[in-house]
N, C-alpha and C positions, 0 to 999 in steps of 0.2 A: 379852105383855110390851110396854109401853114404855119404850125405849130416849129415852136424853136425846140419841143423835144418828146418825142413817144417814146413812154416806159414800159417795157415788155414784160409782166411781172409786176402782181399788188403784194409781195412781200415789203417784211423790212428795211429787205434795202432800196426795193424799188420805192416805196414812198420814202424813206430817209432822204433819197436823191429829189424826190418831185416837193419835198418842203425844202429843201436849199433853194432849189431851182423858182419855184414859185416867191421865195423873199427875195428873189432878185427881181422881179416883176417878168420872167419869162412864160411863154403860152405851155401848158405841157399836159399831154394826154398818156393816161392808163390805160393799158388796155391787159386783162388778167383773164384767164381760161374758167376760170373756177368760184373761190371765195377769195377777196381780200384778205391780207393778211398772212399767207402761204401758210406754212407749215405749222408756224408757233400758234397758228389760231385755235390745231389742235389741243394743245398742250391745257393740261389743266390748270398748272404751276410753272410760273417765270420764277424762278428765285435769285438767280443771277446776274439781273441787269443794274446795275448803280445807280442808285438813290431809290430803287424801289424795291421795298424788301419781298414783298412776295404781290404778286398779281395774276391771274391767269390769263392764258394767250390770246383769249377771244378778247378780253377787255384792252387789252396791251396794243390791240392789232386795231379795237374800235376807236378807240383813242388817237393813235396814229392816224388813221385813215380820217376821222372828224377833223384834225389840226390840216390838215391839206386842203380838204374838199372847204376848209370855212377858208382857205388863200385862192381858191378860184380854183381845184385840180380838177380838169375833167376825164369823165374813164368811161370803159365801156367793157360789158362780158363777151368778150370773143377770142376766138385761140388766131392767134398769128401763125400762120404755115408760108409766110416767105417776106424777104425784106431783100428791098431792091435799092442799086445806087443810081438816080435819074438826074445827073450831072453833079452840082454840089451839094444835094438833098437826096432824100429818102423815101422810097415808096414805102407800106408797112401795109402789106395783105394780108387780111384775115377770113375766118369764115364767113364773113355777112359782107364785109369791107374796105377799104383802102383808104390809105392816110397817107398824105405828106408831110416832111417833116427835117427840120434841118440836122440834127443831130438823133441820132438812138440810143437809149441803155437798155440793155441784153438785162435783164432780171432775172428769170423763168424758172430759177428754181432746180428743184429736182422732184423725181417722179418717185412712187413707191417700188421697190425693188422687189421683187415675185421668185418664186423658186421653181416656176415652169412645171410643174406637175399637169396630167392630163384633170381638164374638168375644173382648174384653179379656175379659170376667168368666168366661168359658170355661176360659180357659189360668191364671187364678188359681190357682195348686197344680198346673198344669200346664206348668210351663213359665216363670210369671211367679210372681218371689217378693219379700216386701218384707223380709225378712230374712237376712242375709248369716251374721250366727252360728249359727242356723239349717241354714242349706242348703247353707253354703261348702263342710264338709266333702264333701260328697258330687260335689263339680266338682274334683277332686283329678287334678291334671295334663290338665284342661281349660283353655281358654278361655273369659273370664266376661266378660258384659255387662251395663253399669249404664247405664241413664239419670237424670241428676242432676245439677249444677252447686252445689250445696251440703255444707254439713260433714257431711251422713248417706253423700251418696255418694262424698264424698273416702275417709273413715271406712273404708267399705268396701271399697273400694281396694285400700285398706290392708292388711285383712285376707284377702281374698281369697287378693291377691299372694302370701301364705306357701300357700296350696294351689295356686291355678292357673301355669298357663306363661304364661299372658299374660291381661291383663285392660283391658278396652276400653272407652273412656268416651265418651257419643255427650252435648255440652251443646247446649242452645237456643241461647245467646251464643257470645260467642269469649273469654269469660273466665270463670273460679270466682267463686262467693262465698263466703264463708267464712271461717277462721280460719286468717292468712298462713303458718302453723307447718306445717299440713294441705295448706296450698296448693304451698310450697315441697317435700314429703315427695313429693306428688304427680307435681307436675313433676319431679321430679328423679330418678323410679323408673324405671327401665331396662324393667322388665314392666309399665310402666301407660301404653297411650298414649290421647292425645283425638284425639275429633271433634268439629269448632267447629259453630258454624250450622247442627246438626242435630233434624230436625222429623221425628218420629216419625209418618209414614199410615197405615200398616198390618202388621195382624200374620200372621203365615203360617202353614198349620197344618189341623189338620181336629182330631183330640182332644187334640193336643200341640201347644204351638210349636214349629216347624221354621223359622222364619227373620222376618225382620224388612226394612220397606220405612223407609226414610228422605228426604223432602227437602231440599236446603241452603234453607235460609232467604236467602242472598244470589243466586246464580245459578239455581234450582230446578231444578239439575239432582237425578237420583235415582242412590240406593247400594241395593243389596238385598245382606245379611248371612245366612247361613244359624248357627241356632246353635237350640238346646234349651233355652236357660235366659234371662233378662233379671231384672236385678234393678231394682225401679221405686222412682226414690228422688225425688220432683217434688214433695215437700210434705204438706201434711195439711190436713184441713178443721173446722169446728166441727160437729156437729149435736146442736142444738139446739130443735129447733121443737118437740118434746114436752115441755117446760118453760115456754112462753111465758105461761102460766093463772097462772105466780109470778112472772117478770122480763123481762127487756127486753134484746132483741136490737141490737146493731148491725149495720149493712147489710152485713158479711160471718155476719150469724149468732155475735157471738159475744158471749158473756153481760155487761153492764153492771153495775159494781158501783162502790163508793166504796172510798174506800181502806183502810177495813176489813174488806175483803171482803164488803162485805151488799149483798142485791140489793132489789130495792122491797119485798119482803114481808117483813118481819118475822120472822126463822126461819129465814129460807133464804139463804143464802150462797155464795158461787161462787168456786173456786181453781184455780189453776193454768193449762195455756194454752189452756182451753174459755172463760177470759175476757179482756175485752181489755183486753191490757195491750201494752206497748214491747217487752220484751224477754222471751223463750221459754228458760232455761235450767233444768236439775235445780233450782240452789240458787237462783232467782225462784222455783220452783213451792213447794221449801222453807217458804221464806219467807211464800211466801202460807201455807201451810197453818199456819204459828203462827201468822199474825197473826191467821186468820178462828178461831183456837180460842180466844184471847184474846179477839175477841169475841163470841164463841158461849158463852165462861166466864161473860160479863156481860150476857148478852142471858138465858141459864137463871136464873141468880140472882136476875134483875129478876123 
């Protein structure tokens, strides 16, 4: 079978694209690494998407993902490691399989960003988790540790604090970033306190983490923290370089498009925050994903 579109990527934007695409009556295949839903599945609280005042990510994402699959979307869990041009269509290799396919959208996201420490990819699942809805329940009248300075790890703060006795926040700076709503909720919790100027060395441990080394970033003196759990909230990254045989990277790696989402090739198009754009939210990845199915409706017709 060829499909008039595989979507590389079950976030946001990538199903925002495959329900445009599918009320056109086009054939169009998912194909996502992981969970549906990408990132925001994590989240506990959406609060800033229009006309819904608060929902959490998992239901946001199951929601989306049900409106699609009841138009006919088919998907499948496997990681794409290469996408090929075989004249005016598209191979799409993954690890189990191969697709053709007239047109592509690049979705894929980003990845969790790591701070390279010896032993980190170790304690992954052991100790170190990037998901707070996830794992919280199970620290239930513990103490929980976050590193973060942003809205994912205010976020979970937040959520933590209804399981844990106390919850502990280690930032690079001496101040949040983020959304001042999250920031004042933060400061202002009785069970959430920070640490400024703090630089993550080393981690503690042999099969588990049992404890964590810190430097101040102002006077270098050191803190060593004994604890079994860290939640690592420092960002995400693009990867990208198994695509670059179709489009064109910026120097952090992340996919160049115009502003109808098309990349230099003809066919293949790029949504959501694997591209660069200004601003990282649910409804920008939305958004993208109508716009590139609008022009993906006109790019098949041509």
């Amino acid at each position: 079978m060829i499909y008039d579109t595989v979507i590389v990527g079950g976030g946001p934007a990538g199903m925002s694209a495959a329900l445009y695409l599918l009320r056109n009556n086009k054939t169009v295949l998912i194909l996502e690494k992981e969970n549906f839903g990408g990132q925001i599945s994590n989240s506990p609280r959406l609060e800033n998407y229009p006309s819904i005042k608060l929902i959490s990510g998992m239901d946001f994402a199951d929601n989306l993902f049900t409106q699609i699959t009841d138009l006919g979307a088919e998907f499948e869990l496997e990681n794409v490691s290469k996408i090929e041009k075989i004249g005016n269509n598209y191979k799409v290799i993954t690890n189990y399989n191969s697709y053709e396919a007239r047109s592509v959208v690049i979705a894929n996201g980003l990845k969790h960003r790591l701070l390279g420490l010896p032993k980190e990819n170790d304690f992954i699942g052991n100790g170190i988790s990037f998901c707070a809805l996830c794992d919280g329940p199970m620290l239930k009248d513990k103490e929980a540790y976050i590193i973060g300075d942003a809205n994912t790890a205010m976020q979970y703060a937040l959520l933590l604090v209804d399981y844990c006795k106390q919850v502990h926040m280690f930032l690079l700076f001496d101040h949040y970033f983020g959304d001042k709503a999250l920031i004042d909720k933060v400061l202002n919790h009785d069970r959430i306190d920070q640490k400024y100027n703090m630089n993550l060395v080393q981690y503690l441990g042999e099969d588990h983490l049992t404890g964590l080394v810190f430097e101040n970033t102002k006077d270098k003196t050191r803190l060593q923290v004994e604890t079994d759990n860290l939640f690592l909230c420092i960002g995400q990254m693009p990867e990208n370089d198994r695509f670059t045989n179709l489009l064109d990277l910026d120097e952090k790696g992340y996919i160049l498009t115009d502003e109808n989402m098309c990349c230099k090739t003809p066919g293949v198009f790029a949504i959501g925050d694997t591209r660069k754009k200004a601003v990282k939210q649910v409804v920008t990845s939305c958004n993208d994903g109508a716009v590139a199915a609008i022009s993906l409706l006109k790019y098949l017709d041509n």
